[in-house]
BAZA-248402 format. One record per residue: residue number from 1; x, y, z of N, C-alpha, C, O in turn; residue in one letter. Coordinates in nm, 2 decimals. Layout:
N
<site pos="NUM" n_X="X" n_Y="Y" n_Z="Z" ca_X="X" ca_Y="Y" ca_Z="Z" c_X="X" c_Y="Y" c_Z="Z" o_X="X" o_Y="Y" o_Z="Z" code="A"/>
...
***
This chain:
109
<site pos="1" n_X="6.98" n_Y="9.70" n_Z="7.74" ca_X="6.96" ca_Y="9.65" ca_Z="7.87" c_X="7.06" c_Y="9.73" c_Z="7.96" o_X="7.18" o_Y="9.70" o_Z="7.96" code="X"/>
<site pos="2" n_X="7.00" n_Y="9.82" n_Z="8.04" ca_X="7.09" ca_Y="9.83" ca_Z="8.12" c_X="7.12" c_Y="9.79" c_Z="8.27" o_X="7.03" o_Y="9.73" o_Z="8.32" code="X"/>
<site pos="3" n_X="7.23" n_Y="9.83" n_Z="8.34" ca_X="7.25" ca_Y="9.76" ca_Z="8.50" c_X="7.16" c_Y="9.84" c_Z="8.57" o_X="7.12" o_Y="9.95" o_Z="8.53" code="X"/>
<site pos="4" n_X="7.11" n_Y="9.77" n_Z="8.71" ca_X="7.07" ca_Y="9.83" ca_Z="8.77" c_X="7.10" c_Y="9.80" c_Z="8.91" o_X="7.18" o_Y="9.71" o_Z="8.90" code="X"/>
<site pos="5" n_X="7.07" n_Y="9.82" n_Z="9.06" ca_X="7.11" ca_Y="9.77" ca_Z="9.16" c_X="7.07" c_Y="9.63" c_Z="9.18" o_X="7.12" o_Y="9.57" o_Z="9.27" code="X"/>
<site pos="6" n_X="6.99" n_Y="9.59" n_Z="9.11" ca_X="6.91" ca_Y="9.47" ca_Z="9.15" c_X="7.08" c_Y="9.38" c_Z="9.07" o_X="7.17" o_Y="9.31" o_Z="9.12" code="X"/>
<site pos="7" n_X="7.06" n_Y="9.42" n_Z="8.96" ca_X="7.14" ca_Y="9.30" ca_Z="8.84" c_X="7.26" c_Y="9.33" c_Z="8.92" o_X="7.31" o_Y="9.23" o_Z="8.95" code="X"/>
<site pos="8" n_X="7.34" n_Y="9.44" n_Z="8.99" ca_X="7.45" ca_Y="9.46" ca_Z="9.06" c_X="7.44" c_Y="9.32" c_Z="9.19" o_X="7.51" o_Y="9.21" o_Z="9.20" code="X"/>
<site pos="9" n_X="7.36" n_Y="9.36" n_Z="9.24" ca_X="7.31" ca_Y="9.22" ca_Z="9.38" c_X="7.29" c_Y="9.08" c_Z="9.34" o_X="7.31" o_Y="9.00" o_Z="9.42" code="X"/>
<site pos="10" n_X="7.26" n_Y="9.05" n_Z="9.25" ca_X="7.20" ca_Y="8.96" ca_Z="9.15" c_X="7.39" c_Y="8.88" c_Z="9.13" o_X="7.42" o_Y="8.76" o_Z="9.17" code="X"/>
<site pos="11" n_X="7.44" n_Y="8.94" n_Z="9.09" ca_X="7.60" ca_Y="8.90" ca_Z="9.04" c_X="7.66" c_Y="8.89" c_Z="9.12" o_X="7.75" o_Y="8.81" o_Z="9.13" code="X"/>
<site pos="12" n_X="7.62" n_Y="9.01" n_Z="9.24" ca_X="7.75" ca_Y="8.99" ca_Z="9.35" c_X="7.72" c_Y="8.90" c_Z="9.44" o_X="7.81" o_Y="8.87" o_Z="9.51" code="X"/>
<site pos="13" n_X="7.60" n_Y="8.84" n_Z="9.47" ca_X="7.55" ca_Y="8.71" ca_Z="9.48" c_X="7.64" c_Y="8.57" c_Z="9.39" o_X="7.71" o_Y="8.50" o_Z="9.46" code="X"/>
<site pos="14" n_X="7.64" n_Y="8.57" n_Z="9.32" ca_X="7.65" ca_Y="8.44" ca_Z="9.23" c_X="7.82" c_Y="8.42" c_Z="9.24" o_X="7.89" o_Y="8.32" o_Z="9.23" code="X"/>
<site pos="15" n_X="7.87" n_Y="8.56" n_Z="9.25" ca_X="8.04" ca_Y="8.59" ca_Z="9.32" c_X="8.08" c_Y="8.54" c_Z="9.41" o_X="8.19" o_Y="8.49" o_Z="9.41" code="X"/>
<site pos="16" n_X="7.98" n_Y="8.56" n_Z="9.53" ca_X="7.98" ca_Y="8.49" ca_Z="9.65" c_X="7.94" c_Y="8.31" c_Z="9.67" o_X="8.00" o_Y="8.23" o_Z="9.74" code="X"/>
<site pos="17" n_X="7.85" n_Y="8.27" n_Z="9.59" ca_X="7.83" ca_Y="8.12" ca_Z="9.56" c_X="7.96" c_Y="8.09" c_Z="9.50" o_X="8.01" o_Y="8.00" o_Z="9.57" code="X"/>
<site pos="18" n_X="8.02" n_Y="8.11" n_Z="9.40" ca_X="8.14" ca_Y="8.11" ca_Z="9.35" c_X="8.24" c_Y="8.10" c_Z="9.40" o_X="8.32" o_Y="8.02" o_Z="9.35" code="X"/>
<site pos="19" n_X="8.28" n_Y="8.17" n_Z="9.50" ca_X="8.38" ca_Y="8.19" ca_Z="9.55" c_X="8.47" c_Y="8.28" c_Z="9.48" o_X="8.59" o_Y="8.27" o_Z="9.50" code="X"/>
<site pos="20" n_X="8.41" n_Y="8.38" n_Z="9.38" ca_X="8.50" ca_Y="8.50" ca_Z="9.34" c_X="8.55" c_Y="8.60" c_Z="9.42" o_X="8.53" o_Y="8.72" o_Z="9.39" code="X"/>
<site pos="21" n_X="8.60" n_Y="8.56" n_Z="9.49" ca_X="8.61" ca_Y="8.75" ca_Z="9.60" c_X="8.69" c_Y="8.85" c_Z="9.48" o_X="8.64" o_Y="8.96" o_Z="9.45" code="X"/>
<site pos="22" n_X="8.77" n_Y="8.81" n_Z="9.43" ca_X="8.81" ca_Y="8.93" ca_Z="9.32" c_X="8.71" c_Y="9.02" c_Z="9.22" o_X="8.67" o_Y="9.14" o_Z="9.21" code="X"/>
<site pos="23" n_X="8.70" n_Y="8.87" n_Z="9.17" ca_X="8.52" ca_Y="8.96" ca_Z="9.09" c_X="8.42" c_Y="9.01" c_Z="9.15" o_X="8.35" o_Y="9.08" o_Z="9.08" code="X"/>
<site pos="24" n_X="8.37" n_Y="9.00" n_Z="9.30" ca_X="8.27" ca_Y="9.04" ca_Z="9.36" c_X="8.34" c_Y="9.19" c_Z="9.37" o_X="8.29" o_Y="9.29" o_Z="9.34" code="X"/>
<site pos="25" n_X="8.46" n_Y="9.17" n_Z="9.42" ca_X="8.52" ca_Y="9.34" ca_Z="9.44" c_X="8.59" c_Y="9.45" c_Z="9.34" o_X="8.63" o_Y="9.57" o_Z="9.36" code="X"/>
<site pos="26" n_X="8.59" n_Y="9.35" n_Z="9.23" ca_X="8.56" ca_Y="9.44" ca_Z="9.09" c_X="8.45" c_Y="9.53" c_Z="9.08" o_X="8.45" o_Y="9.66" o_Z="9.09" code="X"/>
<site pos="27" n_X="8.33" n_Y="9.44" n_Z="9.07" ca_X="8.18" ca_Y="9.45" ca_Z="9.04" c_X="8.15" c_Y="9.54" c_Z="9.14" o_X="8.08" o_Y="9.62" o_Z="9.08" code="X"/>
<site pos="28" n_X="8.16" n_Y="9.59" n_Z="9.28" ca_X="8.11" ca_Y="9.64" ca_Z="9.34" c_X="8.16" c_Y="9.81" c_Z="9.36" o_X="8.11" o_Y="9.91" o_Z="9.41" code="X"/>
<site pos="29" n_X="8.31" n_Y="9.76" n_Z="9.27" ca_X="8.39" ca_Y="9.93" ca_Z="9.25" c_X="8.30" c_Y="10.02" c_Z="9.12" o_X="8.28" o_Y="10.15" o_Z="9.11" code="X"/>
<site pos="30" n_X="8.26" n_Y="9.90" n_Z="9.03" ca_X="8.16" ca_Y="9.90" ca_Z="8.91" c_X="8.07" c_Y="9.99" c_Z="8.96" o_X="8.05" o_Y="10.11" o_Z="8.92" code="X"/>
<site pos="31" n_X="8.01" n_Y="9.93" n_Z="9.04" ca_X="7.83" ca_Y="9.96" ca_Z="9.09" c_X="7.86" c_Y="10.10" c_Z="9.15" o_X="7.76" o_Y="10.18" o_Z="9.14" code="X"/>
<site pos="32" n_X="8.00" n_Y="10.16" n_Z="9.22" ca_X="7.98" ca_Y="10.28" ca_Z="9.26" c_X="8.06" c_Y="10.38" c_Z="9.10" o_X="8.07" o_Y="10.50" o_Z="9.08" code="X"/>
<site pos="33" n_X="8.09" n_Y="10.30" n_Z="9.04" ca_X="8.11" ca_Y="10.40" ca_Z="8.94" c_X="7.97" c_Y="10.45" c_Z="8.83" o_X="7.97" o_Y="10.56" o_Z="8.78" code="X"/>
<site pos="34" n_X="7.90" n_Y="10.38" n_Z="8.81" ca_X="7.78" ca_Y="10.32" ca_Z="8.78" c_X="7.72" c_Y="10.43" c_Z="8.86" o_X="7.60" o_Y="10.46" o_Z="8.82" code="X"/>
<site pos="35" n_X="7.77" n_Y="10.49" n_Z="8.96" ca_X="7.64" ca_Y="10.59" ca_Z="9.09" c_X="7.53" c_Y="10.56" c_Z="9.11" o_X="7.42" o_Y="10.61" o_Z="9.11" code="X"/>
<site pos="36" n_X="7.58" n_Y="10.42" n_Z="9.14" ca_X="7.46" ca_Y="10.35" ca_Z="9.24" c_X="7.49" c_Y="10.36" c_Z="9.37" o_X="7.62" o_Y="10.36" o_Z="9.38" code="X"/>
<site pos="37" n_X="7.45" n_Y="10.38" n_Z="9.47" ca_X="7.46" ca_Y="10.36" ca_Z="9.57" c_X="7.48" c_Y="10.24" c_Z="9.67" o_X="7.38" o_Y="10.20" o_Z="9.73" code="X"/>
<site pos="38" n_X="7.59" n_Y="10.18" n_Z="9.68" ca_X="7.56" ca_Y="10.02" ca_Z="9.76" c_X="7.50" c_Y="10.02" c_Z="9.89" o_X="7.53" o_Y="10.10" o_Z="9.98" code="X"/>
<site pos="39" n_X="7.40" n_Y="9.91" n_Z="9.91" ca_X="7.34" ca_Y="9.89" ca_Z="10.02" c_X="7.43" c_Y="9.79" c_Z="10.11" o_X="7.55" o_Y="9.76" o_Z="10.13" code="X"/>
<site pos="40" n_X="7.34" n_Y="9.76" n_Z="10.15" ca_X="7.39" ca_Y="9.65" ca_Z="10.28" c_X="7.45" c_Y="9.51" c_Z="10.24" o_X="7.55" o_Y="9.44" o_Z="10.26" code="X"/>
<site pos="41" n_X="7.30" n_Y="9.48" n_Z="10.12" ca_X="7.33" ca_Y="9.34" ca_Z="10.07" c_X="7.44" c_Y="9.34" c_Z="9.99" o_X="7.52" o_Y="9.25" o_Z="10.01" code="X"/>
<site pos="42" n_X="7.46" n_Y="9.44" n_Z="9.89" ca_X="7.62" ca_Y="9.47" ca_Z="9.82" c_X="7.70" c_Y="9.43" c_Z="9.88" o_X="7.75" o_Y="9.32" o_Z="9.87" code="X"/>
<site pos="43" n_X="7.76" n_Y="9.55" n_Z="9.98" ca_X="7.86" ca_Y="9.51" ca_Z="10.12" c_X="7.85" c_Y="9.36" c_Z="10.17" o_X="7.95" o_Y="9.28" o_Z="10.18" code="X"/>
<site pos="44" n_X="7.71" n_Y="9.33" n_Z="10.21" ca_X="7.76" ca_Y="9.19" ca_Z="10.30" c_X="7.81" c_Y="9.08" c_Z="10.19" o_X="7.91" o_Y="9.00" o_Z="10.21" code="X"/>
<site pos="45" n_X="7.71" n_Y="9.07" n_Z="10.05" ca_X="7.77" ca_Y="9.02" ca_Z="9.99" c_X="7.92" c_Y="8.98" c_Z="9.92" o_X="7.97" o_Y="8.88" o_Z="9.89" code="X"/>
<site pos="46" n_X="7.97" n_Y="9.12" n_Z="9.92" ca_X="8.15" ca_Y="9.09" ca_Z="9.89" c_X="8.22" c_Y="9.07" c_Z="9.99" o_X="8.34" o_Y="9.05" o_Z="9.98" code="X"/>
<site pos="47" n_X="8.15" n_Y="9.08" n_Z="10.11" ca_X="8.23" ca_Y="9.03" ca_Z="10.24" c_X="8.24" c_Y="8.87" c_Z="10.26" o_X="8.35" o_Y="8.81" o_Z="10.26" code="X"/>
<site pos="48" n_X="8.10" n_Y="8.83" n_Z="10.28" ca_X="8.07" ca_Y="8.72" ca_Z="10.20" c_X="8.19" c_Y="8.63" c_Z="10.11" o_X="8.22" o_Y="8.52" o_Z="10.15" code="X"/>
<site pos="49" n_X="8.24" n_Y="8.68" n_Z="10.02" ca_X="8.30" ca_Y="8.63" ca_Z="9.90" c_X="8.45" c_Y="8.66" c_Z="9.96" o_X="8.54" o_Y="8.59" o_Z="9.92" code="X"/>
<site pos="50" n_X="8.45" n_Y="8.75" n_Z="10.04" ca_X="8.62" ca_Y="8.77" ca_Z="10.09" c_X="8.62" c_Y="8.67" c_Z="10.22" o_X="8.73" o_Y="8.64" o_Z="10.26" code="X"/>
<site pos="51" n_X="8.51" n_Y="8.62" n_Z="10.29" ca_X="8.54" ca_Y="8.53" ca_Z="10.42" c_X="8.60" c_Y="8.38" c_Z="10.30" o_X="8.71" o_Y="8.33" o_Z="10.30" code="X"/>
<site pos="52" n_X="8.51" n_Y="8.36" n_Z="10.24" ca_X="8.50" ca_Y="8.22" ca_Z="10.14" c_X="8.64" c_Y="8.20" c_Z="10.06" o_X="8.67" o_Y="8.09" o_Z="10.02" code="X"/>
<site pos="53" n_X="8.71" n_Y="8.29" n_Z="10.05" ca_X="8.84" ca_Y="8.33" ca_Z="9.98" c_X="8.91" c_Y="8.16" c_Z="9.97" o_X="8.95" o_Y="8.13" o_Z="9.86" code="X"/>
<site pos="54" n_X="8.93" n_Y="8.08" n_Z="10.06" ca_X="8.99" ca_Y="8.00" ca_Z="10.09" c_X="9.13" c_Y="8.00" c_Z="10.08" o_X="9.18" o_Y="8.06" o_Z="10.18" code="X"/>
<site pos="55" n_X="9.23" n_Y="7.95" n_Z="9.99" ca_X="9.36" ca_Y="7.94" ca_Z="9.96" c_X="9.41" c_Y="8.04" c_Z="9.92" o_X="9.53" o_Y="8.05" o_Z="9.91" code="X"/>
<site pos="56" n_X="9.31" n_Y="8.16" n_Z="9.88" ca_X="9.38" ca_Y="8.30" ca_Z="9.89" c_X="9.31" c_Y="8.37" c_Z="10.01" o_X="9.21" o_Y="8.44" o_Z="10.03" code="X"/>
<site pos="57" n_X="9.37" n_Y="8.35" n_Z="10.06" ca_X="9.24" ca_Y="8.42" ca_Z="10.23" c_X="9.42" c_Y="8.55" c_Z="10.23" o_X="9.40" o_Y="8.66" o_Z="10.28" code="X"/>
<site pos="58" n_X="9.52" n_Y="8.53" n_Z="10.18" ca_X="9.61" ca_Y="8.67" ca_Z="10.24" c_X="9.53" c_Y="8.79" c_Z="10.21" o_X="9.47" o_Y="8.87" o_Z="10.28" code="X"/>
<site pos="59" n_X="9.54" n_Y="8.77" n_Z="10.08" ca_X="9.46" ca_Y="8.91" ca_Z="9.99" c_X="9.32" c_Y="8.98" c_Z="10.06" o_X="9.29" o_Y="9.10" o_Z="10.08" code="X"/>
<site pos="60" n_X="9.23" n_Y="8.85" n_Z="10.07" ca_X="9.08" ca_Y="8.86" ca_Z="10.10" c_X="9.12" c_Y="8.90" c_Z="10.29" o_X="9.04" o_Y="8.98" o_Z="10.33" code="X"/>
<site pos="61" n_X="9.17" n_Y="8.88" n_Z="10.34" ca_X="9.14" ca_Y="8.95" ca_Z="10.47" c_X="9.16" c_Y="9.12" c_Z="10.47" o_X="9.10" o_Y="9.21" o_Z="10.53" code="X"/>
<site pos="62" n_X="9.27" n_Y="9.13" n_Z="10.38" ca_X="9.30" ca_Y="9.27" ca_Z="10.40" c_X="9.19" c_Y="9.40" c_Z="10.32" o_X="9.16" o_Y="9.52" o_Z="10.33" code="X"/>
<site pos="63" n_X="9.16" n_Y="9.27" n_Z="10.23" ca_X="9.02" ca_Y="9.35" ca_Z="10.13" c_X="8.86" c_Y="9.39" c_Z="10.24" o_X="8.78" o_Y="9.48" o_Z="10.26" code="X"/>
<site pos="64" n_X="8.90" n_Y="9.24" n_Z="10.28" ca_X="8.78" ca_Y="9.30" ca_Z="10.42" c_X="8.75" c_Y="9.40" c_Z="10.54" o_X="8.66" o_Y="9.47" o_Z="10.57" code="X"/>
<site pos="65" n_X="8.86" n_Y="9.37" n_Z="10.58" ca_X="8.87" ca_Y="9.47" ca_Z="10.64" c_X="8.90" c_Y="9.58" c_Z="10.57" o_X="8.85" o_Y="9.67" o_Z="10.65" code="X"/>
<site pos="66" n_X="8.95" n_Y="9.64" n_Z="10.49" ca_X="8.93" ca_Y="9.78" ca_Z="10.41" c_X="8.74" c_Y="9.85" c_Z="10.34" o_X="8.68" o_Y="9.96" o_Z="10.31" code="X"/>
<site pos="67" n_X="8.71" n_Y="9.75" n_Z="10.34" ca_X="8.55" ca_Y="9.74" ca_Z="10.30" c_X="8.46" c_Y="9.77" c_Z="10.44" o_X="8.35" o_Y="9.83" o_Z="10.43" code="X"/>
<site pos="68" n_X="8.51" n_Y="9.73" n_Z="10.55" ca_X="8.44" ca_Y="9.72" ca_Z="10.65" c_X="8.45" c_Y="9.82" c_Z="10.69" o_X="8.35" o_Y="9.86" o_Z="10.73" code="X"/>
<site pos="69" n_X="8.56" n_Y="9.93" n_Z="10.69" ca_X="8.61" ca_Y="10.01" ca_Z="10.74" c_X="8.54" c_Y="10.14" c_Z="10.63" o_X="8.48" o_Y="10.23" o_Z="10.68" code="X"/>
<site pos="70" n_X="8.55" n_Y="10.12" n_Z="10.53" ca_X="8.48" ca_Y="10.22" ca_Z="10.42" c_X="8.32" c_Y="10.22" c_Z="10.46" o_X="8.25" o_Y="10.32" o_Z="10.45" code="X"/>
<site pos="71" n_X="8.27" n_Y="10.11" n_Z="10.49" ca_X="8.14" ca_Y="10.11" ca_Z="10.50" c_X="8.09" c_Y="10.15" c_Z="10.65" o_X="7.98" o_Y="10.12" o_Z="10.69" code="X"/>
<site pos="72" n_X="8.17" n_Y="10.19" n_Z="10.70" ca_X="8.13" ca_Y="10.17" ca_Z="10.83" c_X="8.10" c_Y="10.39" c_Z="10.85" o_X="8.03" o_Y="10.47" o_Z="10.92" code="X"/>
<site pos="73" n_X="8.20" n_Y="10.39" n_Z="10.75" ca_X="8.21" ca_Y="10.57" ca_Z="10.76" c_X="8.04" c_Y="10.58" c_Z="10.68" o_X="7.96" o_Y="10.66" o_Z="10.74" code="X"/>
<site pos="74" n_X="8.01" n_Y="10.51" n_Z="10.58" ca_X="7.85" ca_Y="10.54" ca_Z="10.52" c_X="7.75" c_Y="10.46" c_Z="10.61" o_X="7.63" o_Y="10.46" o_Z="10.58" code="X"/>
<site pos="75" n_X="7.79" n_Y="10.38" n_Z="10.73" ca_X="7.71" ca_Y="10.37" ca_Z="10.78" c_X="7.59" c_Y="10.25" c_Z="10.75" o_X="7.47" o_Y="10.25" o_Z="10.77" code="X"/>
<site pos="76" n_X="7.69" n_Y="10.14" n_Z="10.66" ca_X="7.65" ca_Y="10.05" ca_Z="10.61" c_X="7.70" c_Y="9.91" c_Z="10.63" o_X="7.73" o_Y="9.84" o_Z="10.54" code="X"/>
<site pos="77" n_X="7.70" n_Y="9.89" n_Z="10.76" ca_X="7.73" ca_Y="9.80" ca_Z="10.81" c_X="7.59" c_Y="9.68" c_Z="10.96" o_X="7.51" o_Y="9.73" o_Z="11.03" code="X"/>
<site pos="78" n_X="7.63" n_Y="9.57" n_Z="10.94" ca_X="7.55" ca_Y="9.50" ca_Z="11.04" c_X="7.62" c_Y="9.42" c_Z="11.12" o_X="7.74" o_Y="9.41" o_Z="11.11" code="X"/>
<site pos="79" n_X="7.55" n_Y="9.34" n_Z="11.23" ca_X="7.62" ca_Y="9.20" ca_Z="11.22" c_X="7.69" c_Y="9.15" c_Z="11.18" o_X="7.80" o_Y="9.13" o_Z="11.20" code="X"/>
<site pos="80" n_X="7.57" n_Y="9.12" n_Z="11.08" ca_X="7.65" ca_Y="8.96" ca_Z="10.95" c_X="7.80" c_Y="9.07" c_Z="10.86" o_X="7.88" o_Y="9.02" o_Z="10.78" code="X"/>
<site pos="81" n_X="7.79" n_Y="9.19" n_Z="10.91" ca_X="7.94" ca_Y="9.25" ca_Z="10.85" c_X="8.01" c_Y="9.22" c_Z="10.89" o_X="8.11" o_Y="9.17" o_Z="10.83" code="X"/>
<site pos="82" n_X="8.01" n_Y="9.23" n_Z="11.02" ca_X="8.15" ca_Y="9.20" ca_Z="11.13" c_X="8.20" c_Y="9.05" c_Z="11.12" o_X="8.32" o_Y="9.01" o_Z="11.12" code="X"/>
<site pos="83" n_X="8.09" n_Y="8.95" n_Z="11.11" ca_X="8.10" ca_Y="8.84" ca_Z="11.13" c_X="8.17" c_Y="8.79" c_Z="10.98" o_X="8.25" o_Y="8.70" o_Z="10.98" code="X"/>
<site pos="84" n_X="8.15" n_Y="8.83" n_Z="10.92" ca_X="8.21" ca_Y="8.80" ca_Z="10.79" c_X="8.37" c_Y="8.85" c_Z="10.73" o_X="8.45" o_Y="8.80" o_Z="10.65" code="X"/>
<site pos="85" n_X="8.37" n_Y="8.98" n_Z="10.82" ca_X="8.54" ca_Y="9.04" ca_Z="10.86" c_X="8.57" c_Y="8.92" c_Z="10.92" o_X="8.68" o_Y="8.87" o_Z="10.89" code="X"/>
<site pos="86" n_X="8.50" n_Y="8.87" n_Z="11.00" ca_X="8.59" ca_Y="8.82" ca_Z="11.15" c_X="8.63" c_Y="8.68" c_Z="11.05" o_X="8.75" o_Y="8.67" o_Z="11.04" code="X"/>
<site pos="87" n_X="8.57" n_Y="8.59" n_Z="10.99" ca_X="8.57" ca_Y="8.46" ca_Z="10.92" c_X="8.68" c_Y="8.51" c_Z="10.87" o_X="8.79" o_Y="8.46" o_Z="10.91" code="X"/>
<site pos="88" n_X="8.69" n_Y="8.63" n_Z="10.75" ca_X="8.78" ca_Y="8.66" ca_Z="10.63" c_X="8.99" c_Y="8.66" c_Z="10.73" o_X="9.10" o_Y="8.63" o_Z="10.70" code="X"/>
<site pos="89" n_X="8.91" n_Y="8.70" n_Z="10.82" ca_X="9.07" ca_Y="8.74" ca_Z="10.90" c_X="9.11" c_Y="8.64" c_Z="11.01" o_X="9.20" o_Y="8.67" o_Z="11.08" code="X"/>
<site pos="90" n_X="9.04" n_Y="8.49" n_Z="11.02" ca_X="9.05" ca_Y="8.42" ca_Z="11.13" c_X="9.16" c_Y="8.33" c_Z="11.10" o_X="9.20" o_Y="8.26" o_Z="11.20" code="X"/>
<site pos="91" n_X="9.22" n_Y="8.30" n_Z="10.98" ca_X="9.31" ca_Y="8.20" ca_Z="10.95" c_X="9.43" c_Y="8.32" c_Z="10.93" o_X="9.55" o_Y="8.28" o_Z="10.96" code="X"/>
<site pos="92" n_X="9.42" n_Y="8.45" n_Z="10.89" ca_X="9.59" ca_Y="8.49" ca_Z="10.88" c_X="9.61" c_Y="8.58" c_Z="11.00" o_X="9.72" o_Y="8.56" o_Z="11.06" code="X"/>
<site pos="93" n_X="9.51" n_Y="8.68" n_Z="11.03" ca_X="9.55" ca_Y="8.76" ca_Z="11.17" c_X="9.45" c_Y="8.75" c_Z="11.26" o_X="9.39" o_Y="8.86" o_Z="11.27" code="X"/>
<site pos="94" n_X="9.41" n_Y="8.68" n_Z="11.31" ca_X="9.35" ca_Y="8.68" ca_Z="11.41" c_X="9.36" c_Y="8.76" c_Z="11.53" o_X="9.27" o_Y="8.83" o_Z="11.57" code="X"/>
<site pos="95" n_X="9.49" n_Y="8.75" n_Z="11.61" ca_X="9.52" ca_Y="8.85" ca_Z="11.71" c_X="9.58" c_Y="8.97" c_Z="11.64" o_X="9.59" o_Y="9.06" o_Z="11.72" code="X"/>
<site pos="96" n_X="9.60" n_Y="9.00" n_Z="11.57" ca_X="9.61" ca_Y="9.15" ca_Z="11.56" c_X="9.44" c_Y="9.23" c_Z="11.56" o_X="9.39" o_Y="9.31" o_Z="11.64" code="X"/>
<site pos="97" n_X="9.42" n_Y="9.17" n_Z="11.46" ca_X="9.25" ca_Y="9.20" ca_Z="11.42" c_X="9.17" c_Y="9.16" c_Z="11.46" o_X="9.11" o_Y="9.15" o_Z="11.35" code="X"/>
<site pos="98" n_X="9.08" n_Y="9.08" n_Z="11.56" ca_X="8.95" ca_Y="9.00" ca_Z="11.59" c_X="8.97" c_Y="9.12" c_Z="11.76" o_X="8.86" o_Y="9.12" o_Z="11.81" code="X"/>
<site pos="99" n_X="9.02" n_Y="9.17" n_Z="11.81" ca_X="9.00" ca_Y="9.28" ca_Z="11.91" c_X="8.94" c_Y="9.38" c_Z="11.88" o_X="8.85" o_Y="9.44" o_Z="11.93" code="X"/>
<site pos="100" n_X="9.05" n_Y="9.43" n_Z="11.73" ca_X="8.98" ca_Y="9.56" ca_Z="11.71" c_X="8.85" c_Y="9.56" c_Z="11.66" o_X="8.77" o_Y="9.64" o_Z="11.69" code="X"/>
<site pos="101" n_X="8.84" n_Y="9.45" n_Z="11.59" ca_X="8.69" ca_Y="9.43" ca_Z="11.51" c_X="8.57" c_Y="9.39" c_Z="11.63" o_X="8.45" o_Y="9.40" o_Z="11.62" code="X"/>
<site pos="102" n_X="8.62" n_Y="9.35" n_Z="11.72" ca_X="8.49" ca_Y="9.29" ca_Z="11.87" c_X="8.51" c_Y="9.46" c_Z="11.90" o_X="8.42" o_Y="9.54" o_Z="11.88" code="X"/>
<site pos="103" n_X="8.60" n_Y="9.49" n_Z="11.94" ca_X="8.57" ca_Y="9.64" ca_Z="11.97" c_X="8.49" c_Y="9.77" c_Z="11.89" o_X="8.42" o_Y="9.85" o_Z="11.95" code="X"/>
<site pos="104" n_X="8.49" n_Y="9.77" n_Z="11.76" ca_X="8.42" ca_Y="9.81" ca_Z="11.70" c_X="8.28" c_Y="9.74" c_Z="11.68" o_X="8.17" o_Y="9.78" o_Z="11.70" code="X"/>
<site pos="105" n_X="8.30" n_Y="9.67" n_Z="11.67" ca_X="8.13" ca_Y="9.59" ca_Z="11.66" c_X="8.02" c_Y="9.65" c_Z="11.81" o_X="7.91" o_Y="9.69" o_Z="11.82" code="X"/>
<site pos="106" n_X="8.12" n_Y="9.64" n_Z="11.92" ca_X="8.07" ca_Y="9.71" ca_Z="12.05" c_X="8.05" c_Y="9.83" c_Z="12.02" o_X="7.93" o_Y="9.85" o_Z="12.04" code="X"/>
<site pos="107" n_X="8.09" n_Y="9.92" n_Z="11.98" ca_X="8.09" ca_Y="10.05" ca_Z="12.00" c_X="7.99" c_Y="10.08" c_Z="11.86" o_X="7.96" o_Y="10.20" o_Z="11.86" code="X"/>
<site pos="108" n_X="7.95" n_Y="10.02" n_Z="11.80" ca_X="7.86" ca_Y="10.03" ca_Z="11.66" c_X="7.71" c_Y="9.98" c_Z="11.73" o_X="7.60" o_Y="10.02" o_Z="11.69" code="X"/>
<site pos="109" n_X="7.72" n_Y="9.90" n_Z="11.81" ca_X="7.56" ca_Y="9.80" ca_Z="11.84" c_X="7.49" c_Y="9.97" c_Z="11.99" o_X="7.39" o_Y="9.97" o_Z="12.05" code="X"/>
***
């Protein structure tokens, strides 16, 4: 049996119901070692899993935003990306980060 992008989306789904942000951001370093190419739902989903972080939200903001920022150079980003940075960073930096991120989201739409 082997992986494929579906079974990659498939897990990094059930990461995000979970509330794994770690393992979603394992799994998705996987999927490009793997030379799959990650899509949208990949990305939104471990973003997903880094907003949900809860009582580890330090770690998961900084992961999001480094994700957002990687994906944004491949041009794989939406909405629900930003929106899910913006969740991941609203409880530790909000004013540092929720400007630059409304600013890029403007300058991306």
């Amino acid at each position: 049996l082997r992986a494929n992008l579906v079974s990659f989306n498939s897990t990094l789904t059930a990461c995000e119901l979970a509330s794994r942000w770690r393992c979603s951001v394992l799994l998705l370093e996987e999927l490009h070692l793997q030379l799959f190419e990650s899509q949208l739902i990949s990305i939104n989903c471990v973003l997903s899993a880094l907003a949900r972080a809860g009582t580890e939200k330090l770690g998961a903001w900084c992961g999001a935003v480094g994700l957002l920022v990687t994906s944004q150079r491949a041009m794989t980003t939406d909405v629900l990306s930003y929106k899910e940075v913006i969740e991941a960073c609203a409880s530790q930096r909000p004013a540092v980060i929720t400007p630059w991120l409304l600013d890029s989201l403007a300058s991306s739409l």
